[in-house]
ZAMARGU-4260 file (C-alpha; in steps of 0.2 Angstrom, whole numbers, plus 5000, padded with zeros to 4 digits):
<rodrens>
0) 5000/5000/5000 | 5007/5018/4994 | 5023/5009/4988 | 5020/5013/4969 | 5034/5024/4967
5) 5045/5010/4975 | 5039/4996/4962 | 5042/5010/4949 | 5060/5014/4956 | 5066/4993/4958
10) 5059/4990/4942 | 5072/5003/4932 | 5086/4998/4946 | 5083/4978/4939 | 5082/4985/4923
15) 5101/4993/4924 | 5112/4982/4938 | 5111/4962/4940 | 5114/4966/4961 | 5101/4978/4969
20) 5097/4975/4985 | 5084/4981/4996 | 5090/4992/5012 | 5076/4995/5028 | 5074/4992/5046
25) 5064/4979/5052 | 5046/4979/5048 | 5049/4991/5033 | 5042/4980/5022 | 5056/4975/5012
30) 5050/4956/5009 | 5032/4960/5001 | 5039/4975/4992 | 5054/4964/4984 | 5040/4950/4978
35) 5028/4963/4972 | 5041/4972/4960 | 5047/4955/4956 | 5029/4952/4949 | 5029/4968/4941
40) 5043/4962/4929 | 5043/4944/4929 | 5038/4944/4911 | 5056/4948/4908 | 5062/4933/4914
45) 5061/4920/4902 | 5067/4907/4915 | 5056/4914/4930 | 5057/4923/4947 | 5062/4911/4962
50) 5061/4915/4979 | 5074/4909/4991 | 5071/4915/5009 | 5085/4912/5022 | 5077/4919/5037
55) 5074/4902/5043 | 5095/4899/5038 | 5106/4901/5053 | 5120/4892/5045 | 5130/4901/5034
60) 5138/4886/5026 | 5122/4879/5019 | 5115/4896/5011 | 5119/4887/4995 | 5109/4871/4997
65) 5095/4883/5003 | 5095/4891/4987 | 5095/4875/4979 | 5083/4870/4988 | 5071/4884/4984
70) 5074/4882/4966 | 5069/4866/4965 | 5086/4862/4956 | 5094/4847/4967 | 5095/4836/4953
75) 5107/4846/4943 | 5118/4836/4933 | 5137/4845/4930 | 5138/4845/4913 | 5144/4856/4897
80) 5156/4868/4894 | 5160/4875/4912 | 5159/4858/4921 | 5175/4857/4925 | 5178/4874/4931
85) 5161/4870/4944 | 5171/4852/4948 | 5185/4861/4955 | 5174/4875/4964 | 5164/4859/4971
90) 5183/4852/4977 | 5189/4869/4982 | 5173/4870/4996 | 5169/4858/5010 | 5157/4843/5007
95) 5139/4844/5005 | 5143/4865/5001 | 5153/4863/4988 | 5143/4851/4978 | 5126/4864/4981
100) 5134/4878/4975 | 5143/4870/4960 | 5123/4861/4955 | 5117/4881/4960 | 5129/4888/4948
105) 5125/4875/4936 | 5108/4877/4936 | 5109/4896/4935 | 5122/4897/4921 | 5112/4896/4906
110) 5096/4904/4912 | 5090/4920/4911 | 5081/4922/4928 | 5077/4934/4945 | 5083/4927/4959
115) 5075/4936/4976 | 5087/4933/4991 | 5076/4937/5007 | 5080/4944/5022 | 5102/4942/5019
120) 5107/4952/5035 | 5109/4937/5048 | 5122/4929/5036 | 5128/4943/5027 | 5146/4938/5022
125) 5139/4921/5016 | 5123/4930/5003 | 5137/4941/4998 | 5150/4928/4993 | 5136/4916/4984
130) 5129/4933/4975 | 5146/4935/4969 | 5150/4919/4963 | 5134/4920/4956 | 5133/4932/4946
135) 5152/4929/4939 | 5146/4913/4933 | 5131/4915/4929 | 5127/4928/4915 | 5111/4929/4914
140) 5105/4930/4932 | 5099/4946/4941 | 5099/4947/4960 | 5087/4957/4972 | 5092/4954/4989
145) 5082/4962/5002 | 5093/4967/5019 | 5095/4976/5033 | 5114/4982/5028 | 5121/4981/5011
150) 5129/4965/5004 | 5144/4973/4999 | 5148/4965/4982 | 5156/4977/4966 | 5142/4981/4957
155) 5126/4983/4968 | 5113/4996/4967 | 5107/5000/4982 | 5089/5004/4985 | 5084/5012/5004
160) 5066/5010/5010 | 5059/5022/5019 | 5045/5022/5032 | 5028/5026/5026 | 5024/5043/5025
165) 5010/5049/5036 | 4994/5050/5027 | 4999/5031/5018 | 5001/5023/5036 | 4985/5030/5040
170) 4978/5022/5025 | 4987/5006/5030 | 4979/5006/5048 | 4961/5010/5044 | 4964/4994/5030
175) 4969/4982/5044 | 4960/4992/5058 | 4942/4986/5049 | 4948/4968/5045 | 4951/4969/5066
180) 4937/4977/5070 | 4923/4978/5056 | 4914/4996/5053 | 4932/5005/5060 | 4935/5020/5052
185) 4950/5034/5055 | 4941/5047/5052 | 4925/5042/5060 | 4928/5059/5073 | 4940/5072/5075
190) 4945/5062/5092 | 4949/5046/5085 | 4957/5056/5069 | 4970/5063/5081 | 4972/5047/5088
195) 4975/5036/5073 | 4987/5050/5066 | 4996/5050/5082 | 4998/5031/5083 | 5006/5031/5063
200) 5020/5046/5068 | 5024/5038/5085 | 5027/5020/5076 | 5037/5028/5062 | 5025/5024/5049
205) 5032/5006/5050 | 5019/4995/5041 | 5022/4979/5054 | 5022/4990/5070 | 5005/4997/5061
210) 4998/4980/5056 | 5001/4975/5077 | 4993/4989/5080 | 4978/4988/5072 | 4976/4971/5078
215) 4974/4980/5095 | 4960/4986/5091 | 4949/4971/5094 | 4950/4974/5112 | 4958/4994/5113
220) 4951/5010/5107 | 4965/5021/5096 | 4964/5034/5111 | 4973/5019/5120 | 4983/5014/5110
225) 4990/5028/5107 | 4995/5035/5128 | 5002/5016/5127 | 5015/5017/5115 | 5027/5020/5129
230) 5026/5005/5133 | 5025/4999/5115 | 5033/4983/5117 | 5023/4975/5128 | 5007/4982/5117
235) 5011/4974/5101 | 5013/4958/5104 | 4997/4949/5094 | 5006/4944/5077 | 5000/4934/5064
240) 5002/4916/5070 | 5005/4912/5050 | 5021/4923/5050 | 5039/4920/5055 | 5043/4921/5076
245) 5054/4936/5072 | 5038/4944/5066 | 5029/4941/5078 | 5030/4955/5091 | 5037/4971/5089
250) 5051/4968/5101 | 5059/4952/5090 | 5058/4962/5074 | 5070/4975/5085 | 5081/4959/5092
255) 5083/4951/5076 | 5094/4967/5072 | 5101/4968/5090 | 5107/4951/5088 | 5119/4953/5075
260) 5127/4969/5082 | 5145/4967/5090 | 5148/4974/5105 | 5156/4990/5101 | 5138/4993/5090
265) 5128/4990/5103 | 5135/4999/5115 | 5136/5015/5102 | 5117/5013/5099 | 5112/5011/5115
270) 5121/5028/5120 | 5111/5035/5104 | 5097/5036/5115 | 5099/5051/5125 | 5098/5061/5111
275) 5084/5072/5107 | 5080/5078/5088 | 5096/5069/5081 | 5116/5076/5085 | 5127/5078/5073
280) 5143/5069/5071 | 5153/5080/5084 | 5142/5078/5098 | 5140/5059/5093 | 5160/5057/5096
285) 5158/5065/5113 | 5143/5056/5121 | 5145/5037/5113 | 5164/5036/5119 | 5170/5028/5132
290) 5174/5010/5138 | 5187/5005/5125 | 5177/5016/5111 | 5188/5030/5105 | 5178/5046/5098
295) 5186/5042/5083 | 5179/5026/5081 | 5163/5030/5085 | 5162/5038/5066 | 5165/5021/5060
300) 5153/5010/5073 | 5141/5025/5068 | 5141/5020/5049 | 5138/5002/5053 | 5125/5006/5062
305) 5116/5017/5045 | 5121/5002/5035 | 5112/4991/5043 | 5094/5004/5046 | 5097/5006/5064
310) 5101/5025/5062 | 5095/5037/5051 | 5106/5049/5043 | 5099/5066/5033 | 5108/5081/5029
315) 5105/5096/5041 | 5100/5113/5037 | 5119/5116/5039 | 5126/5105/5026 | 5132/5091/5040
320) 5125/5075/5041 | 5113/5071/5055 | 5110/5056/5063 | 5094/5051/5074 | 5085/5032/5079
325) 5066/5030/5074 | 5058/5031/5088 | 5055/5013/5092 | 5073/5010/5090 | 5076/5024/5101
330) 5063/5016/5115 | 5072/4998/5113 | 5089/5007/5114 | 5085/5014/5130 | 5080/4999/5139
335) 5096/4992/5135 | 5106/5007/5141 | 5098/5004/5156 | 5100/4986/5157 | 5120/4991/5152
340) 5120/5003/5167 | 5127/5018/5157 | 5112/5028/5160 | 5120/5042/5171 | 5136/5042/5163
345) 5129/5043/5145 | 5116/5057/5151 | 5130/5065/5160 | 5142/5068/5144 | 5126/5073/5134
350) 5125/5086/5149 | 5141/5092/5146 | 5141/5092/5127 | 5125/5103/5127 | 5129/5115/5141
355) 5148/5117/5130 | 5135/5122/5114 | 5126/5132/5124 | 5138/5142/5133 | 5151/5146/5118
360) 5136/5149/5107 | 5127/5163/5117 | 5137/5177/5113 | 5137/5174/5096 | 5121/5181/5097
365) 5126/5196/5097 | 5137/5200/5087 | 5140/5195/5066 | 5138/5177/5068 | 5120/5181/5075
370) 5109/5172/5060 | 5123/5154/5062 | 5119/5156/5082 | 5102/5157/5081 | 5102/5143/5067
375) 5113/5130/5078 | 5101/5133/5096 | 5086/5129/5085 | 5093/5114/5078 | 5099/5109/5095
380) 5086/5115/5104 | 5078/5097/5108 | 5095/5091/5115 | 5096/5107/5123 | 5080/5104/5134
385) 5085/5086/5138 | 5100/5091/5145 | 5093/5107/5156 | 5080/5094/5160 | 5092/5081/5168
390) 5104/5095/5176 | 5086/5100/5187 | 5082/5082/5189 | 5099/5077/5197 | 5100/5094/5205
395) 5114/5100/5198 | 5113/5118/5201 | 5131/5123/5195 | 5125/5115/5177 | 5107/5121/5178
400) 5111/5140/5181 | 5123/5140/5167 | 5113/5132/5155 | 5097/5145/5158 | 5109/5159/5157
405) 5117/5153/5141 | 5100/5151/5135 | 5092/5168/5143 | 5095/5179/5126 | 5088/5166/5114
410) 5074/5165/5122 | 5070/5185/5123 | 5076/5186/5105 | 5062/5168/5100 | 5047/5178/5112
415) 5050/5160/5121 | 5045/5171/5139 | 5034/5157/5144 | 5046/5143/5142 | 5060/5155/5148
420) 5051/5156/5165 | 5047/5139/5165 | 5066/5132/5165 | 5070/5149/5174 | 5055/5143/5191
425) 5064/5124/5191 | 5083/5130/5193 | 5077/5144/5204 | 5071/5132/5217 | 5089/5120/5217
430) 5096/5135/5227 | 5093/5149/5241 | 5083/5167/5236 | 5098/5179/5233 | 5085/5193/5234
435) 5080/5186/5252 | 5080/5199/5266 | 5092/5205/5272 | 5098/5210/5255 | 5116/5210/5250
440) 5122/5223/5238 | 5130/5213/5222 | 5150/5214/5220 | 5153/5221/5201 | 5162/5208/5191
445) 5169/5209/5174 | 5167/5195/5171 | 5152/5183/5164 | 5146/5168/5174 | 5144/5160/5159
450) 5164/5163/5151 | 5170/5146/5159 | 5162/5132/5161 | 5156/5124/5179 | 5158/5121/5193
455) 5159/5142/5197 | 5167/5149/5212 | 5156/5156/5226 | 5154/5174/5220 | 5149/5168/5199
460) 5138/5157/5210 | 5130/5170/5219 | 5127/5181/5205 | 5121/5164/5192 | 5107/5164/5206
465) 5102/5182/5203 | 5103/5181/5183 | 5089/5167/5185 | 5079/5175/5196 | 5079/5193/5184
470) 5076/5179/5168 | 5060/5176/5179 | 5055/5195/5182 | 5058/5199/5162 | 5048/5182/5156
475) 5032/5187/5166 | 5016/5189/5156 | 5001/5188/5165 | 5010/5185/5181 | 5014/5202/5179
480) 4999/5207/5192 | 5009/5198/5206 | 5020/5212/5208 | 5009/5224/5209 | 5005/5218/5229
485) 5013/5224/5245 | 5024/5210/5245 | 5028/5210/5225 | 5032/5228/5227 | 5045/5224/5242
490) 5054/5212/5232 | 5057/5224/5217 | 5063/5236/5230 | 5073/5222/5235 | 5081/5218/5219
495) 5084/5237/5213 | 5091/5239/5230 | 5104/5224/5225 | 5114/5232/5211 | 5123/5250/5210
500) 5119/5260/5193 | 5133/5257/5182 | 5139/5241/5186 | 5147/5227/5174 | 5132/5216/5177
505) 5119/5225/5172 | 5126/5231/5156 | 5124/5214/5148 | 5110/5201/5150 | 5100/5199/5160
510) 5105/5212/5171 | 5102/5222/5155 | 5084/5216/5153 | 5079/5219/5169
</rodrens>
């Protein structure tokens, strides 16, 4: 369903190259996709389209005799003009191997046929040394493989699936949602519209993780479905009982790929987690290192992990790649982090990148490099809240205070006052009032609390307190009516009372706004 454009793509791509394979995460719906463009053009195989699916293979020395097997071709005799060059590649492998793939080549040689190699990723070296021989032997074959990372072999096309778009995996869950529950409509009111739509983003428009889903709704309404997907895993859990175990649920589909990480790859894509929005190489290198990874290998670890659809990588609105997980990849990812332990130590580097970003980014706004500065915290900006968010809920003052200060000007200069006081109330409340009575007149200091990073010295401390509370006072909006009672007015009296005219402070932000 709303895969047209995709038939129409893999049937130029087998038109031009005799390797194309098929590249998606789990549940993209690579195997129906590669059969249904394989229909499209199976007049043009004289000799036919064969499946051979090597899901069920977890040997890698009998992918051969699978494929044999699937074609029907066991009875091969070796015979003609290349039987003797297939008699020494029979010799030159190990038993029972060697004799299938010399009948495979055999069989294939003088055929002009579409062979579909299904789901190659768990024995990846294997698929990619068969479609190799193959297709050095055997001139008139053409492969589609369908994988989770590419095979790897000269010559291959590779053709990347991507989720469904939104409106076509609503399409996809009213379809299965009515064969579930007969009359079920999407639209059927603006309630269950927001739902349905909700449930299609959240999934990643994933056409399995829809189809599980929709079988929900025998016994769940999409309203709750949807405030369940945060515990999606244990939700989707009613696959077909016709399809393979992997299939299933949606927590097999994501161990099938877990599986055949190595432990480097994990533990990169595990780290992945804490991120929020994507990150972009740089920040990647800082928060996935540690424990024997390098942050020059995580640049590697991180391209295995695009290869094999575990990470998506897009360009930015700044040229760089960016790299971010699908969110149920990202849910998965973070139950193993916290299995692995690494949470605090991961969300602690994350901390320390962002509040970096934020703090050597901030005077960039004023000054030429103001349109770059605004362009780098908006594109950060998710991050940026998940770190400000762990500094309050870990009651790191030191981090906190300098991340709303480093944040203060972007958020006059966005008209972001609500969130501004928001952030501004949380960190307020780690520390003591500095505007408490009896009031104590502010030293002037040249310095900015924010020009060196944590932890700050008792004076910066002091005066980080104070910038908070004056990001409060400038973000009010209809609080605004507070000040104007007795006590309101005493503690502007108060805070006037704290600071001398002229001073350093109150020449820049936030001293400035106030």
């Amino acid at each position: 369903m709303g895969r047209e454009a995709d038939i129409a793509a893999l049937r130029d791509d087998l038109s031009r190259a005799r390797l194309v394979t098929l590249l998606g995460p789990g549940g993209a719906g690579k195997t129906r996709l590669s059969q249904e463009a394989a229909e499209a053009v199976a007049a043009s195989w004289p000799d036919g389209v064969w499946l051979a699916e090597l899901a069920p293979v977890d040997d890698p020395a009998v992918v051969a005799e699978a494929v044999l097997s699937a074609l029907d071709a066991r009875e091969t005799v070796l015979r003609g003009a290349g039987a003797e060059e297939l008699r020494a590649v029979e010799r030159g492998t190990k038993g029972s191997a060697g004799q299938a793939l010399a009948q495979l080549t055999e069989h294939c040689a003088k055929r002009r046929m579409l062979l579909l190699l299904d789901n190659c990723e768990h024995l990846i070296e294997a698929a990619a040394r068969l479609a190799d021989h193959l297709l050095a032997h055997c001139p008139g074959l053409t492969i589609l493989a369908t994988s989770r990372e590419p095979l790897g072999v000269p010559g291959e096309l590779l053709r990347p699936l991507d989720p469904l778009p939104d409106p076509v995996a609503l399409r996809l869950l009213a379809d299965r949602g009515a064969a579930a529950r007969p009359g079920f409509r999407t639209d059927a009111d603006p309630e269950t519209a927001a739902a349905c739509a909700e449930i299609c983003h959240r999934l990643d428009g994933l056409p399995l993780a829809i189809e599980l889903a929709a079988a929900r709704l025998r016994m769940l309404g999409p309203r709750q479905i949807a405030d369940r997907l945060d515990d999606r895993f244990r939700l989707l859990t009613s696959g077909s009982r016709t399809v393979l175990p992997r299939q299933k649920t949606l927590r097999a589909v994501v161990d099938w790929s877990w599986d055949l990480l190595d432990p480097a790859e994990r533990a990169v894509l595990r780290r992945l987690s804490v991120f929020s929005g994507g990150c972009a190489l740089a920040a990647a290198e800082e928060v996935c290192a540690g424990d024997g990874i390098g942050p020059f290998d995580v640049a590697g670890l991180l391209g295995s992990l695009v290869d094999k659809s575990l990470v998506v990588a897009a360009s930015g609105d700044d040229g760089d790649m960016r790299y971010r997980l699908l969110e149920t990849v990202a849910e998965y990812a973070a139950e193993r982090l916290d299995e692995a332990g690494e949470r605090a130590a991961t969300e602690r580097r994350h901390l320390v990148h962002f509040r970096e970003l934020a703090r050597t980014t901030d005077p960039a706004l004023r000054g030429a490099e103001q349109l770059a500065a605004l362009a780098r915290f908006r594109r950060e900006y998710e991050n940026l809240r998940t770190a400000l968010r762990h500094a309050v809920t870990t009651g790191d003052e030191h981090e906190a205070l300098c991340l709303v200060l480093s944040l203060g000007w972007y958020w006059q200069m966005r008209d972001l006052r609500a969130e501004a006081r928001q952030w501004a109330d949380a960190v307020a409340e780690l520390g003591p009032d500095p505007f408490a009575e009896p009031v104590e007149p502010a030293p002037s200091l040249l310095a900015r609390c924010t020009d060196s990073p944590p932890p700050m010295v008792p004076e910066q401390l002091q005066e980080a307190r104070r910038g908070v509370r004056l990001i409060q006072l400038v973000s009010m909006d209809h609080e605004a009516n507070e000040w104007m009672t007795s006590a309101g007015r005493k503690r502007l009296r108060a805070v006037a009372r704290t600071y001398r005219p002229g001073q350093p402070q109150t020449c820049r932000t936030p001293g400035s706004l106030w």
